[in-house]
Kinemage of the C-alpha trace (Angstrom):
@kinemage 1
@onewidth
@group {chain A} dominant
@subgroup {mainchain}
@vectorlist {calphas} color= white
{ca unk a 1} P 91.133 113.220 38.750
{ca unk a 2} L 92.891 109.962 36.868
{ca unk a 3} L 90.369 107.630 39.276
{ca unk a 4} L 87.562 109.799 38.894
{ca unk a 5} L 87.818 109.304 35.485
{ca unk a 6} L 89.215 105.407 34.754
{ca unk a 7} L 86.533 104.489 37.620
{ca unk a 8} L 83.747 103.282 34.883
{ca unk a 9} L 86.197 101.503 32.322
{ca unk a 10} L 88.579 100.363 35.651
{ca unk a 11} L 85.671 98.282 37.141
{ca unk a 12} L 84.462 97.049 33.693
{ca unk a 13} L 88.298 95.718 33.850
{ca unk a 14} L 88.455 94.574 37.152
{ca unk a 15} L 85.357 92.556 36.442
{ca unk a 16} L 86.381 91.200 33.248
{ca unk a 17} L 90.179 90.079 34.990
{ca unk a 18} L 88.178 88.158 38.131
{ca unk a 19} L 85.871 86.425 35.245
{ca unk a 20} L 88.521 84.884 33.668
{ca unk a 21} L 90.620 84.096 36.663
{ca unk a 22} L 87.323 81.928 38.470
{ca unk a 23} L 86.520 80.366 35.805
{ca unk a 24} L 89.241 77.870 34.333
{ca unk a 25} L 89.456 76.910 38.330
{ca unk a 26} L 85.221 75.933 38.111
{ca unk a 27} L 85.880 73.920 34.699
{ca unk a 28} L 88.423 71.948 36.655
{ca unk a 29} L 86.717 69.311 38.402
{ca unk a 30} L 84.408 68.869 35.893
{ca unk a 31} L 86.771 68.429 33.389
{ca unk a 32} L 88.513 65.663 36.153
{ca unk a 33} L 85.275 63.817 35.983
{ca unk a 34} L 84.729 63.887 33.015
{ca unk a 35} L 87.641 62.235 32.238
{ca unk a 36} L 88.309 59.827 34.881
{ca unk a 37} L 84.854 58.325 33.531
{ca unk a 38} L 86.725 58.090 30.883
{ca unk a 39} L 89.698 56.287 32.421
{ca unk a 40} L 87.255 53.380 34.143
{ca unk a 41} L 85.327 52.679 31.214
{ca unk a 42} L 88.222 52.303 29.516
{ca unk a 43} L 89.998 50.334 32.134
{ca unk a 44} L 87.010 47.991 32.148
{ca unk a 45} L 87.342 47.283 28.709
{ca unk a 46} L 90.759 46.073 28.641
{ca unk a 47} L 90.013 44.316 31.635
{ca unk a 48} L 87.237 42.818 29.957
{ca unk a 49} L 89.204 41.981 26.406
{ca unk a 50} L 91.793 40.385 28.321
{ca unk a 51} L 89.136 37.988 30.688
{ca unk a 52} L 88.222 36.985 26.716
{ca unk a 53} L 91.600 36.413 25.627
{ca unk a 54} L 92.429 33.794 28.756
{ca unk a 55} L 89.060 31.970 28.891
{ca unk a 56} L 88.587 30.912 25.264
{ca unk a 57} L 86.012 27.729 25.146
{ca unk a 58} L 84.301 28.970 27.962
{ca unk a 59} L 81.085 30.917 27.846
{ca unk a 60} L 81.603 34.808 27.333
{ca unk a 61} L 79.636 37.932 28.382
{ca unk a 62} L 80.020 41.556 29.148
{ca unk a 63} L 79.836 41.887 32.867
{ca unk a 64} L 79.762 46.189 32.631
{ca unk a 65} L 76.528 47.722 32.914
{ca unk a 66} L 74.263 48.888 30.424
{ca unk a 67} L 75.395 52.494 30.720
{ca unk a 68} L 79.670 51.704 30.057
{ca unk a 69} L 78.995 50.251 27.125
{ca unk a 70} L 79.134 53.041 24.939
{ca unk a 71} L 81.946 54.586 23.283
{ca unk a 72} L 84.291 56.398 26.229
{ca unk a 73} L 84.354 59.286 23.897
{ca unk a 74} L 81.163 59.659 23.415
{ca unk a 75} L 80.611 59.548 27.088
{ca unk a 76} L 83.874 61.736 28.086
{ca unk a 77} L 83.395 64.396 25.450
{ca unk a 78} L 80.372 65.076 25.932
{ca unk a 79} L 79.434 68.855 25.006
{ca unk a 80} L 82.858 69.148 23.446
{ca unk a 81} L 83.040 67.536 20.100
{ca unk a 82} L 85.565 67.171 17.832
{ca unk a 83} L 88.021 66.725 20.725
{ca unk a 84} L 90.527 63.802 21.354
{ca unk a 85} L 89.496 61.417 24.010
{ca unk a 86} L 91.682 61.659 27.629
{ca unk a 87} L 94.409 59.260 27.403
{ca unk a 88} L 94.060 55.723 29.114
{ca unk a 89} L 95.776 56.011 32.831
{ca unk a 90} L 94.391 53.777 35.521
{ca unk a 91} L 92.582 55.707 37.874
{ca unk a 92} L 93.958 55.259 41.804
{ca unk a 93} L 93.066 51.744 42.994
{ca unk a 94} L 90.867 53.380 45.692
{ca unk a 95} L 88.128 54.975 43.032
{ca unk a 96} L 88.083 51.699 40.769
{ca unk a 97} L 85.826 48.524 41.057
{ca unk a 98} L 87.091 45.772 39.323
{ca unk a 99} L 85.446 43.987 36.287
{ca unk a 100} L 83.532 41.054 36.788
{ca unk a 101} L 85.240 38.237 35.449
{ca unk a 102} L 83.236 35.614 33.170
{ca unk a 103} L 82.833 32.382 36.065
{ca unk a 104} L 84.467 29.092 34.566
{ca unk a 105} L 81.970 26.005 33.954
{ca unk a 106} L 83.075 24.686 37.342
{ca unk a 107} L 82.161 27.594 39.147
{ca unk a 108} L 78.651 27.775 38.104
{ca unk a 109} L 78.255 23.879 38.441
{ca unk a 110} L 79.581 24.693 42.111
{ca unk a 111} L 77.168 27.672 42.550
{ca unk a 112} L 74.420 25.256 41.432
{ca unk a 113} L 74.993 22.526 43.836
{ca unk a 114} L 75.593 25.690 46.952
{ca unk a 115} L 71.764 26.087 45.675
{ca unk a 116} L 69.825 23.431 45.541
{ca unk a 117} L 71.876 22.367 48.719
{ca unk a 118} L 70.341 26.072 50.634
{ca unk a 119} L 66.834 25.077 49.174
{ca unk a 120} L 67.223 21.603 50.660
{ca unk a 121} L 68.421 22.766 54.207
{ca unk a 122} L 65.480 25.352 54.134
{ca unk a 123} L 63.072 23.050 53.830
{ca unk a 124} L 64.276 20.656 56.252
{ca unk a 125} L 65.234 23.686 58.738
{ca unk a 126} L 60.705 23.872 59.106
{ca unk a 127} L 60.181 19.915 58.862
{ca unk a 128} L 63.241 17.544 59.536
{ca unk a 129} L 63.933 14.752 57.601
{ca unk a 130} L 64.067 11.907 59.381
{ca unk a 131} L 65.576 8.216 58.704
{ca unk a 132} L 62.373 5.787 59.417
{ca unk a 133} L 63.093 2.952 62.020
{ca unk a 134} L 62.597 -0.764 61.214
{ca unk a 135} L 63.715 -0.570 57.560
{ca unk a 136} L 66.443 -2.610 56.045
{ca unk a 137} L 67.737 -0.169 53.190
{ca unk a 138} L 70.932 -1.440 52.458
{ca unk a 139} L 71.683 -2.537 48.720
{ca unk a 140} L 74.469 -3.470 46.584
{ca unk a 141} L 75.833 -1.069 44.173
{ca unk a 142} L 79.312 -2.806 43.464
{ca unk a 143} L 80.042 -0.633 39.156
{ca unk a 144} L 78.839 2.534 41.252
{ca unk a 145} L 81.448 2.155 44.161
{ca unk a 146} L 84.266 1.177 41.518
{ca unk a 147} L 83.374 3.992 39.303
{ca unk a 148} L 83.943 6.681 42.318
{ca unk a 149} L 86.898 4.749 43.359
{ca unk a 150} L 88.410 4.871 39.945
{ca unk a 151} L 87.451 8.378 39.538
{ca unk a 152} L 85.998 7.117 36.433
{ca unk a 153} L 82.457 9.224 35.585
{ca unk a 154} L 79.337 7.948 36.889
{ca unk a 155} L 76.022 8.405 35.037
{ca unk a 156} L 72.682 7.639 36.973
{ca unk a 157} L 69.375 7.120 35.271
{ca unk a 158} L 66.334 7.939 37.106
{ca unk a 159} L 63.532 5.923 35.302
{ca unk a 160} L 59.593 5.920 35.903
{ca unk a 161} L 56.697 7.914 35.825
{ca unk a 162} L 55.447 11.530 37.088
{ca unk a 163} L 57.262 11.616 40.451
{ca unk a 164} L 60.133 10.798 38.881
{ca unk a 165} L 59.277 13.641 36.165
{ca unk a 166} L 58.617 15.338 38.804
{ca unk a 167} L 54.920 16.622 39.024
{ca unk a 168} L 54.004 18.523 42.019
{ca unk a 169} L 57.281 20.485 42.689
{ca unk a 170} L 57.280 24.716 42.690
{ca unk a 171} L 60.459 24.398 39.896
{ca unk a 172} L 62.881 21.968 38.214
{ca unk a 173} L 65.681 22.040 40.133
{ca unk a 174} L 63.732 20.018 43.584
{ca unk a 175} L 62.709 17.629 41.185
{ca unk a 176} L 64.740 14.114 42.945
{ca unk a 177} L 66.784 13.199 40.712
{ca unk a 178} L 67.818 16.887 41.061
{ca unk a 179} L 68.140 16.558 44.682
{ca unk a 180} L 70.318 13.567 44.363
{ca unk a 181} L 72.458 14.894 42.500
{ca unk a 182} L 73.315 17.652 44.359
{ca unk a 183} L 73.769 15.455 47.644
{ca unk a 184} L 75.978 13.097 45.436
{ca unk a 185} L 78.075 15.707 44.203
{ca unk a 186} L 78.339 17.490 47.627
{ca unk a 187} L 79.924 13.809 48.938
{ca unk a 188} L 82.217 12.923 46.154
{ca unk a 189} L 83.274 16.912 45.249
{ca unk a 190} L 85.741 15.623 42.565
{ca unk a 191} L 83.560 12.661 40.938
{ca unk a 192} L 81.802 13.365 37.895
{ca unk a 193} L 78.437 12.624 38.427
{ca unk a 194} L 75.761 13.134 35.750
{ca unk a 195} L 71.500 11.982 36.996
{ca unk a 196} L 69.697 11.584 33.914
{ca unk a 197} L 65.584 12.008 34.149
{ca unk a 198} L 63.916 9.734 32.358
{ca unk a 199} L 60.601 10.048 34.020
{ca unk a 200} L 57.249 10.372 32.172
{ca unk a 201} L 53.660 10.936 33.945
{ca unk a 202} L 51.741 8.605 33.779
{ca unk a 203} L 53.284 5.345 32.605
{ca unk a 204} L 53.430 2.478 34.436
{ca unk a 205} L 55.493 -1.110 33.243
{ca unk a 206} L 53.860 -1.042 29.583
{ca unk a 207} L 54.880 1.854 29.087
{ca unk a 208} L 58.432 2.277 30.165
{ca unk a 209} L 58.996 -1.223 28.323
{ca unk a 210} L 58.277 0.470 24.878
{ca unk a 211} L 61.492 3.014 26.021
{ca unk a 212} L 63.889 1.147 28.093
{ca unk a 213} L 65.924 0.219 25.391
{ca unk a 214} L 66.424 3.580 24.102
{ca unk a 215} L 66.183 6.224 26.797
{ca unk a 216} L 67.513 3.786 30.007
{ca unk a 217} L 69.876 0.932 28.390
{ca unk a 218} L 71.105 3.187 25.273
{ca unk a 219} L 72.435 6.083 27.611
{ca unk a 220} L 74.740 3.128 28.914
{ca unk a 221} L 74.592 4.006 32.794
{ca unk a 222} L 76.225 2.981 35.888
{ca unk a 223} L 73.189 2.711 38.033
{ca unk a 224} L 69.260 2.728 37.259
{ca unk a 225} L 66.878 3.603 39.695
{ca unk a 226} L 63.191 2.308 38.921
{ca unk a 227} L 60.020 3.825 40.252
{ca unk a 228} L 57.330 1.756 39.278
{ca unk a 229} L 54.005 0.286 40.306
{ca unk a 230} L 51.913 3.215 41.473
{ca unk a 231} L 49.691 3.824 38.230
{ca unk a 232} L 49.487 -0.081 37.904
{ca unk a 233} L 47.667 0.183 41.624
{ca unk a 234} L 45.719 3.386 40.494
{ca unk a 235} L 44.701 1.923 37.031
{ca unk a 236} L 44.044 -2.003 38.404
{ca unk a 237} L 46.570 -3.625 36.263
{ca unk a 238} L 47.376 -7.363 36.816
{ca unk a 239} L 50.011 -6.672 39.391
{ca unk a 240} L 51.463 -10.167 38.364
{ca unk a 241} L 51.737 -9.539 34.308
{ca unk a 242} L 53.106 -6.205 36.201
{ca unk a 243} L 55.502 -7.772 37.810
{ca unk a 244} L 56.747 -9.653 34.964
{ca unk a 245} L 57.542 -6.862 32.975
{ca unk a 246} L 59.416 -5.551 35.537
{ca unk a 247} L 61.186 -8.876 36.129
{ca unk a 248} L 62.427 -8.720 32.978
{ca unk a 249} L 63.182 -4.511 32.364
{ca unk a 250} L 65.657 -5.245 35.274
{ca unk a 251} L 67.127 -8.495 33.487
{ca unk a 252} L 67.700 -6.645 30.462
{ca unk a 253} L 69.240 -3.592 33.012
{ca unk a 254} L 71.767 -5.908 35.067
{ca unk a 255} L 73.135 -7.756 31.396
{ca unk a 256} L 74.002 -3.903 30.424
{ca unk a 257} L 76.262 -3.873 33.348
{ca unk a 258} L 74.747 -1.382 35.738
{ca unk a 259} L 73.431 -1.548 39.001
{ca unk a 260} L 69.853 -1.356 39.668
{ca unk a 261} L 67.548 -0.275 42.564
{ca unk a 262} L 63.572 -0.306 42.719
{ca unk a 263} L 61.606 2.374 44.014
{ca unk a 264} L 58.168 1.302 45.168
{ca unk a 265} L 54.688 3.134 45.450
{ca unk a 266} L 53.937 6.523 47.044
{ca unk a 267} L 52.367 6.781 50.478
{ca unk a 268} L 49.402 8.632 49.254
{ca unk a 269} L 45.103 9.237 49.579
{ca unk a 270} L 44.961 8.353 45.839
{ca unk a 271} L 47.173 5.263 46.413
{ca unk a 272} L 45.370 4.340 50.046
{ca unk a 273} L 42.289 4.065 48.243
{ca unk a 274} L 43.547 0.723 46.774
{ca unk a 275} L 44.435 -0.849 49.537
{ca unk a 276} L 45.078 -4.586 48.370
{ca unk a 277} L 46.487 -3.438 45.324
{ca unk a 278} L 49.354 -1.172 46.902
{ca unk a 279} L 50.126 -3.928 49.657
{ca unk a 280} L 50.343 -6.427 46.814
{ca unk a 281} L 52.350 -4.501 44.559
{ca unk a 282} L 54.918 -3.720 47.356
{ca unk a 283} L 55.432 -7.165 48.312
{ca unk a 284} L 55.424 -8.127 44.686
{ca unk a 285} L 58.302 -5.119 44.114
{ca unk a 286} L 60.243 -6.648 47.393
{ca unk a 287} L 60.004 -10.131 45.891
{ca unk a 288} L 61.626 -8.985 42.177
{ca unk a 289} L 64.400 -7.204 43.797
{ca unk a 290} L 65.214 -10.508 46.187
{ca unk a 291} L 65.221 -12.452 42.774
{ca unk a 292} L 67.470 -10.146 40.797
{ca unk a 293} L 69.425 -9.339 43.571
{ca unk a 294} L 69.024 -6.154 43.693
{ca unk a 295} L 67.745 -3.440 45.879
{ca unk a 296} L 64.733 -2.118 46.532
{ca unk a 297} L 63.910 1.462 48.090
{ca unk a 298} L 60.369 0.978 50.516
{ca unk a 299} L 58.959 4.460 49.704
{ca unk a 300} L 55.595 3.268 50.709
{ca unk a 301} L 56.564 2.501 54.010
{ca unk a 302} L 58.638 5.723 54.160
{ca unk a 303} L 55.952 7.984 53.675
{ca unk a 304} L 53.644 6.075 55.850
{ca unk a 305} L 55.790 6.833 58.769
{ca unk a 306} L 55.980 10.314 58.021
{ca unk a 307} L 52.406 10.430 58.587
{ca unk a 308} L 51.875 7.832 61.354
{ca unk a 309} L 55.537 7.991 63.245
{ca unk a 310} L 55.924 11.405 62.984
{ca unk a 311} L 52.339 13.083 62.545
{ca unk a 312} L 52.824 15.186 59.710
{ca unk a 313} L 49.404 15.513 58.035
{ca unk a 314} L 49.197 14.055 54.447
{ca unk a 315} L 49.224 17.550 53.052
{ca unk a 316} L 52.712 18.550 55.101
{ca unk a 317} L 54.338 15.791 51.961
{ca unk a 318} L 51.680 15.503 49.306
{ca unk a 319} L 50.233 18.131 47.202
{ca unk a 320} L 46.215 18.590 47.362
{ca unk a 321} L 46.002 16.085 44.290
{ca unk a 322} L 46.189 13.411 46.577
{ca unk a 323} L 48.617 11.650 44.766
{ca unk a 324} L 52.159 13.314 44.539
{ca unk a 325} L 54.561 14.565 46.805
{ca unk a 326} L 55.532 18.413 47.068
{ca unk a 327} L 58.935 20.234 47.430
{ca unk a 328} L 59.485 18.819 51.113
{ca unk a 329} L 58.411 15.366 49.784
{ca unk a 330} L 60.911 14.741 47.265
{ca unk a 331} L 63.947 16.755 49.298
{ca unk a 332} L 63.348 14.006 52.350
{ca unk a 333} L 62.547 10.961 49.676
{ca unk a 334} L 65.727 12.411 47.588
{ca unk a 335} L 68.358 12.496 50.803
{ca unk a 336} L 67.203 9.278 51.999
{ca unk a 337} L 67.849 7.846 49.043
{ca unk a 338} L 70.830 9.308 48.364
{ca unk a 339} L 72.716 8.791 52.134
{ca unk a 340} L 71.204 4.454 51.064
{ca unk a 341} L 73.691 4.950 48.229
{ca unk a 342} L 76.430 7.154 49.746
{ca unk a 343} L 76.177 3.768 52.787
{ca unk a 344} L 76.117 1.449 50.257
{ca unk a 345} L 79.087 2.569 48.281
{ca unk a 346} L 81.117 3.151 51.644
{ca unk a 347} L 80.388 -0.600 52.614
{ca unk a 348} L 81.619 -2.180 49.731
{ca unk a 349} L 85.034 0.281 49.860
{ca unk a 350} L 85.373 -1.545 53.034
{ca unk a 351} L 84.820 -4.621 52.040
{ca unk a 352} L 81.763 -5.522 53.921
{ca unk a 353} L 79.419 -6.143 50.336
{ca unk a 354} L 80.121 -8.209 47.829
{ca unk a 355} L 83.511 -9.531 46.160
{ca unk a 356} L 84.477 -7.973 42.608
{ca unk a 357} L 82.967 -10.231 39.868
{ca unk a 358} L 80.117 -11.070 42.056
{ca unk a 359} L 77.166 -8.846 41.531
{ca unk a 360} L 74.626 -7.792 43.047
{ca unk a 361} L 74.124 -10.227 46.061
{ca unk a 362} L 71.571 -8.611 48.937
{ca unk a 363} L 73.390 -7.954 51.675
């Protein structure tokens, strides 16, 4: 009689009791989750304030995504406001990713030079670059090698026209004097090396003359490297009041103190159509440097045995212009150059070039 007639309220009861025993247990993992979001934002935050705190004069940033950035209350609470945030506990190492830290000057400079060094051996993994055969490339570079030796820092100016600007490569970076950079820094990891660009298209010895003073001798470097002659061929210049400008640019170069190498003409359709005038001006190049004592760097005949040594067509190393190299161009033109000065500086360590106070004899 008693269940007969509790049964309806009983199971109303019963219901009510199961309700309220389920559900606190169903709230629990989201609350968890809720709040060990909570933890890791909030972990990530100190983490981040105290990569701040220990890198002052460095460049800062916020390495957390987007979506930690806002307030951990906002983010743990959510649904329940007016409610004090979790407390700050470090969640178990296993469910935490650490925050990025900020990367020191060094570490990006090293980053940069893993780069361009990847591009270079790309390129070269399709088309080697090969030393050419028959050329004497040796030069003297006697404040360079006692720079590295003293640890001292070296600064390079690049100096000349479009290839040295560049024109023709697919981004700044494969530029050459970018390139040689790299490969410099790669060989003396601990040396600091700064490359300047001073290239401009389309200026030949008139030009640069008008700027030497200020954008080459000014910067006070260790080394210049002239590329010259090519828009002189291109344009018909008197390759002899050419040459005299030149003559004296690298006069006014060597009383500065630094070492200088010429860079002669691109191998090149544009340039081939001028046949005279490119033979001339190379021989004219070769005859300055043996009168300054200085080096020169044969590019001419380095590109012409690209094509005729090793049969790469013109358009495997120049762009369809006619006139200036491409991405594998200046890579192989760059680490030529560069392993001429790496040589160079490794003679004279040994004492094989010059004595101190005696520069720049040809060797």
């Amino acid at each position: 009689m008693f269940w007969s007639y509790c049964r309806p309220f009983c199971r109303s009861m019963w219901l009510a009791a199961s309700v309220a025993f389920i559900l606190p247990a169903a709230l629990v993992p989201a609350r968890a989750e809720t709040t060990q979001q909570a933890a890791v934002i909030d972990a990530a935050k100190s983490d981040s304030a105290k990569s701040e705190s220990t890198n002052s004069g460095s460049a800062n940033f916020d390495a957390r995504p987007a979506a930690d950035k806002s307030e951990p209350g906002a983010t743990a609470q959510a649904g329940e406001p007016n409610q004090t945030p979790p407390a700050k506990e470090a969640p178990p190492a296993n469910q935490v990713q650490p925050a990025l830290q900020p990367k020191s000057l060094t570490e990006k400079a090293i980053d940069k030079v893993r780069q361009v060094a990847k591009s270079a051996s790309d390129i070269f993994g399709r088309v080697p670059c090969l030393a050419p055969k028959g050329l004497a490339r040796s030069f003297s570079l006697p404040r360079v090698a006692r720079k590295l030796s003293a640890g001292e820092p070296l600064v390079i100016v690049a100096f000349g026209s479009s290839s040295t600007q560049g024109y023709g490569t697919s981004s700044p970076e494969f530029t050459y004097p970018n390139r040689l950079a790299a490969q410099l820094q790669r060989k003396y990891p601990t040396a600091n090396i700064t490359v300047v660009n001073r290239g401009r298209g389309g200026e030949d010895a008139p030009e640069m003359m008008k700027r030497l003073q200020t954008e080459v001798i000014d910067m006070h470097p260790d080394m210049v490297i002239w590329q010259v002659g090519t828009n002189a061929v291109i344009r018909d210049l008197d390759p002899d009041a050419t040459g005299q400008m030149v003559q004296d640019g690298v006069a006014r170069i060597q009383a500065s103190g630094a070492d200088v190498v010429l860079v002669d003409l691109q191998y090149s359709p544009r340039v081939n159509e001028h046949p005279e005038g490119a033979s001339r001006m190379v021989k004219l190049l070769r005859r300055i440097a043996q009168l300054r004592h200085i080096g020169v760097f044969p590019r001419f005949e380095v590109m012409r045995q690209w094509h005729e040594n090793q049969s790469l067509p013109i358009d495997s190393f120049v762009i369809a212009d006619g006139l200036h190299m491409n991405d594998w161009g200046y890579a192989c033109f760059a680490q030529l150059l560069g392993d001429d000065i790496i040589r160079s500086v490794g003679q004279i360590k040994l004492g094989v070039n010059v004595p101190s106070g005696v520069p720049n004899r040809p060797m």
